[in-house]
ZAFI-190313 format. One record per residue (C-alpha): residue number from 1; x, y, z. Coordinates in Angstrom, 3 decimals, always signed. Example, Ala and Ser with C-alpha at 12.3 -4.5 7.8 and 13.67 -1.06 7.14 Angstrom:
BEGIN
+-----+----------+----------+----------+
!   i !        x !        y !        z !
+-----+----------+----------+----------+
!   1 !  +12.300 !   -4.500 !   +7.800 !
!   2 !  +13.670 !   -1.060 !   +7.140 !
+-----+----------+----------+----------+
# end
This chain:
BEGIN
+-----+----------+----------+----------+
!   i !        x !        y !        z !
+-----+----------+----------+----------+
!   1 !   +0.000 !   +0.000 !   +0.000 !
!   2 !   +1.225 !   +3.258 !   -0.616 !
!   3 !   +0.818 !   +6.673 !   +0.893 !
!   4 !   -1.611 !   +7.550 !   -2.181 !
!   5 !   -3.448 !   +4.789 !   -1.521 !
!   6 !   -3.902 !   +5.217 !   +1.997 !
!   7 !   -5.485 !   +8.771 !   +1.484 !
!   8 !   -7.723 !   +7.166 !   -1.164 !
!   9 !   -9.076 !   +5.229 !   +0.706 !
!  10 !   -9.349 !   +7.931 !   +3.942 !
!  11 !  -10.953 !  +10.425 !   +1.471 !
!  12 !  -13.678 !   +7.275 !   -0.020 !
!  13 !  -14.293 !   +6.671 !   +3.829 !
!  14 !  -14.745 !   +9.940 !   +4.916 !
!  15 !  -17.102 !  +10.690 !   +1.570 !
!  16 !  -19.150 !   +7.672 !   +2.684 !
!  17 !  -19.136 !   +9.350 !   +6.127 !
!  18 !  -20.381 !  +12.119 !   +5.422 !
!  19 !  -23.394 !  +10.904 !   +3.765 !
!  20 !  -24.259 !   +8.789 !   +6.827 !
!  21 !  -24.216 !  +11.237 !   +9.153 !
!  22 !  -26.950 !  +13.105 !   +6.947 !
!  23 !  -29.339 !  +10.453 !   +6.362 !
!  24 !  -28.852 !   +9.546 !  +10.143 !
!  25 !  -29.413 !  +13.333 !  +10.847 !
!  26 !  -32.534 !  +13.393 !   +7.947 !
!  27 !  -34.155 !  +10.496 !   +9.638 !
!  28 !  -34.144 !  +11.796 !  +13.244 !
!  29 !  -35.783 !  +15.022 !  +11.810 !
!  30 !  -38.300 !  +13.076 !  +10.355 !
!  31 !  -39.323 !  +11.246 !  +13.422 !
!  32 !  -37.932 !   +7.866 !  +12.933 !
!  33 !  -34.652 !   +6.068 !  +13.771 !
!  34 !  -31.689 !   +5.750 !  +10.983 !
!  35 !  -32.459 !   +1.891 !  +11.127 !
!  36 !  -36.368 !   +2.354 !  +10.620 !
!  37 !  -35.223 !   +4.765 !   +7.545 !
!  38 !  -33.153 !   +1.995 !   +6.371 !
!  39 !  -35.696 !   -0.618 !   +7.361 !
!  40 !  -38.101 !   +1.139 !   +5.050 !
!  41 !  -35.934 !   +1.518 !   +2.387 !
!  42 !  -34.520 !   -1.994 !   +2.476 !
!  43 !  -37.884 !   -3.209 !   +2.054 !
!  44 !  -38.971 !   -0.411 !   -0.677 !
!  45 !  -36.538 !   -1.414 !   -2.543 !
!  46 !  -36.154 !   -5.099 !   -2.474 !
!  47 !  -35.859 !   -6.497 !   -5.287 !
!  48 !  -38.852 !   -8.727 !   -7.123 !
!  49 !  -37.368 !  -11.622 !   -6.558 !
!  50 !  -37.177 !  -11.358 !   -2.886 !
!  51 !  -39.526 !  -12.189 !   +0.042 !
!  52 !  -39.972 !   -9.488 !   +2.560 !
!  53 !  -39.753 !  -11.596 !   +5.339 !
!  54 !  -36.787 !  -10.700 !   +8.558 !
!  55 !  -34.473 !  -12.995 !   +7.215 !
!  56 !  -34.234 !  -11.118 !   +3.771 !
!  57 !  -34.115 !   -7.683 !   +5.354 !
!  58 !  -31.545 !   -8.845 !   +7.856 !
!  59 !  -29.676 !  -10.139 !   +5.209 !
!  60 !  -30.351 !   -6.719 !   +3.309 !
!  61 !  -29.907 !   -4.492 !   +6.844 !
!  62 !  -26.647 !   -6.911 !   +7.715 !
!  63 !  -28.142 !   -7.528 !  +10.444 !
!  64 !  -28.763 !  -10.244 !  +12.881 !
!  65 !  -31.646 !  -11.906 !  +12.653 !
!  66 !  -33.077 !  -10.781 !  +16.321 !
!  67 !  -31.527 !   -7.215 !  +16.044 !
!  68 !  -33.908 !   -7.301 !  +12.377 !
!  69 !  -37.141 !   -8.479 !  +14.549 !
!  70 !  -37.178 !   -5.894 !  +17.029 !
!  71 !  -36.575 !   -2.905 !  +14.578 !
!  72 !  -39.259 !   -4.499 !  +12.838 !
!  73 !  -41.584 !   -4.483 !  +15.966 !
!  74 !  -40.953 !   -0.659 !  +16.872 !
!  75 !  -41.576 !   +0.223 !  +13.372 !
!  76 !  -44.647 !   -1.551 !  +13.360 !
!  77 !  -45.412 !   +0.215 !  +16.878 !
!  78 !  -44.534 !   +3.475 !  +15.160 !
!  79 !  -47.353 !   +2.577 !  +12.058 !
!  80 !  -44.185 !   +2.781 !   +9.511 !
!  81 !  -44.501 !   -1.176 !   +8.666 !
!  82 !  -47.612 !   -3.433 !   +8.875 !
!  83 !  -46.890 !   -7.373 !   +9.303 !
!  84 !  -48.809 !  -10.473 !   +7.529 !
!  85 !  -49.243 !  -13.866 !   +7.046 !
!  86 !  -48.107 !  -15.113 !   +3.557 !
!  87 !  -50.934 !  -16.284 !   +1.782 !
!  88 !  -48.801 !  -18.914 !   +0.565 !
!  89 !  -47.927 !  -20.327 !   +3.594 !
!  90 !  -49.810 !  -19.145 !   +6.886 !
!  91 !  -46.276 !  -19.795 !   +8.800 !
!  92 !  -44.449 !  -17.166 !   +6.907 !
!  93 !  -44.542 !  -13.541 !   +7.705 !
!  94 !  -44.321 !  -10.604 !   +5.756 !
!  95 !  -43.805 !   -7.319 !   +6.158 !
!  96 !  -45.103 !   -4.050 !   +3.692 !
!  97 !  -45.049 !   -0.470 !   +4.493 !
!  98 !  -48.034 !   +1.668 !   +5.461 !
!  99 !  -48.972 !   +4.580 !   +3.776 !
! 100 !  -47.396 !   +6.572 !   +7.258 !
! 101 !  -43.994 !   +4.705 !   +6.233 !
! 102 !  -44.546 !   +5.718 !   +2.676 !
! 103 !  -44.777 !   +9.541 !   +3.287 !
! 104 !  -41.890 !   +9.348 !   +5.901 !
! 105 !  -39.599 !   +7.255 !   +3.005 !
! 106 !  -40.845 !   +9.763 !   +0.162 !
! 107 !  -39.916 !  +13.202 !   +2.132 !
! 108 !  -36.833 !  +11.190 !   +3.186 !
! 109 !  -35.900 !   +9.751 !   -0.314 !
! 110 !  -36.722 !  +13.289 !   -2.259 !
! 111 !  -33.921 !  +15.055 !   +0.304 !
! 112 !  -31.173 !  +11.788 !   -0.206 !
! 113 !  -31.275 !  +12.447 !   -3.663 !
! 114 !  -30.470 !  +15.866 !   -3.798 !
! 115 !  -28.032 !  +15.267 !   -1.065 !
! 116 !  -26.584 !  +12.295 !   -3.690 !
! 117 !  -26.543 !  +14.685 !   -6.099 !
! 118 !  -24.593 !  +17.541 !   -4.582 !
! 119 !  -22.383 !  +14.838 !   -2.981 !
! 120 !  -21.459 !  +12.618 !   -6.026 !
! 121 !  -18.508 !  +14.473 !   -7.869 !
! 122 !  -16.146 !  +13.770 !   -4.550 !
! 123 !  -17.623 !  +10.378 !   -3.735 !
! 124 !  -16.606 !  +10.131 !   -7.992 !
! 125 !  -13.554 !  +11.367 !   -7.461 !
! 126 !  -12.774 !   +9.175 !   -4.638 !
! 127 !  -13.886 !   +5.949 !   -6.435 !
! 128 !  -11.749 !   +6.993 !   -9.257 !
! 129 !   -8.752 !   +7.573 !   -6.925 !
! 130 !   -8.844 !   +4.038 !   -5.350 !
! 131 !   -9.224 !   +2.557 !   -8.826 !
! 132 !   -6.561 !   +4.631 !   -9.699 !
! 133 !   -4.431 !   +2.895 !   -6.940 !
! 134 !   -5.935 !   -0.377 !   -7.176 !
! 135 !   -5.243 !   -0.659 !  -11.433 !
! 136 !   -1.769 !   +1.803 !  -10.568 !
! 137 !   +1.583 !   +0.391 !  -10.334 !
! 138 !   +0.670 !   -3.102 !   -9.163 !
! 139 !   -1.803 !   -4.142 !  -11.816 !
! 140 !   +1.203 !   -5.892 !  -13.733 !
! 141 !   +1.834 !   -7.545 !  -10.685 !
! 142 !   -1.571 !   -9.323 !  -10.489 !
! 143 !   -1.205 !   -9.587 !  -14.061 !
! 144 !   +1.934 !  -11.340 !  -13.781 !
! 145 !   +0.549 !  -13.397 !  -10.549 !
! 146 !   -2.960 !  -13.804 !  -12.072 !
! 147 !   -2.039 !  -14.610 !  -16.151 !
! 148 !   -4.883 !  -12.216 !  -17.323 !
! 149 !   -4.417 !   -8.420 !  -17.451 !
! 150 !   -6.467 !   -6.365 !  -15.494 !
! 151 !   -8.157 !   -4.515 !  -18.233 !
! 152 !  -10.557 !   -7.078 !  -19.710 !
! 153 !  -10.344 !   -6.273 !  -23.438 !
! 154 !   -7.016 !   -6.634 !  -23.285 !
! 155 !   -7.774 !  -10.562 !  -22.765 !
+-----+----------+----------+----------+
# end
């Protein structure tokens, strides 16, 4: 690793930083927890292929499983999620957002966008720096150590 390297990667983490602290900082202005914001969003966004069940959006959250169930349970206390049975199977359960956790996730969404936007030339710049690094003066090495180049179309 060298010095350059180092800072890339300080710069990237302090980018990504910075963004936390203001959706954590968004979502307490909102009324909800940072975890309930990205509770909501987890599930909002899950992909079609997914069941919204705990074990998806703890594998989504990276959480553990019982750290997933009881942010599920305050934000169904808080009327942000609503839990039911699959009608598949009656053992499953599966969670959807109410229209409360749909306003909240909207207002919160709209202002995470702009704040993407305005943020996205240094977290850019940042990526570019670490690839930078990471394609940089060792690449022949991993070519050499590998046997394929690190630029794909040069295979």
């Amino acid at each position: 690793m060298t010095p350059a390297e180092y800072r890339a990667f300080a710069a990237f983490r302090y980018e990504l930083r910075r963004f936390i602290n203001f959706s954590e900082t968004a979502a307490r202005a909102a009324g909800i927890e940072p975890q309930q914001h990205q509770l909501l969003l987890a599930l909002k966004g899950l992909p079609a292929d997914l069941r919204p069940t705990i074990g998806t959006l703890a594998e989504r959250l990276q959480l553990r499983h019982n750290s997933t169930v009881e942010l599920a349970q305050r934000s169904i206390e808080s009327g942000l999620l609503q839990r039911r049975s699959s009608p598949h199977d009656g053992r499953e359960v599966l969670l959807s957002v109410t229209a409360r956790g749909e306003r909240v996730l909207q207002k919160l969404s709209i202002e995470h966008r702009a704040e993407m936007r305005s943020a996205a030339p240094a977290l850019i710049r940042t990526l570019h720096a670490l690839m930078e690094g990471v394609e940089g003066p060792h690449a022949q090495a991993r070519e050499n150590y590998s046997g394929e180049s690190p630029h794909p179309e040069e295979n």
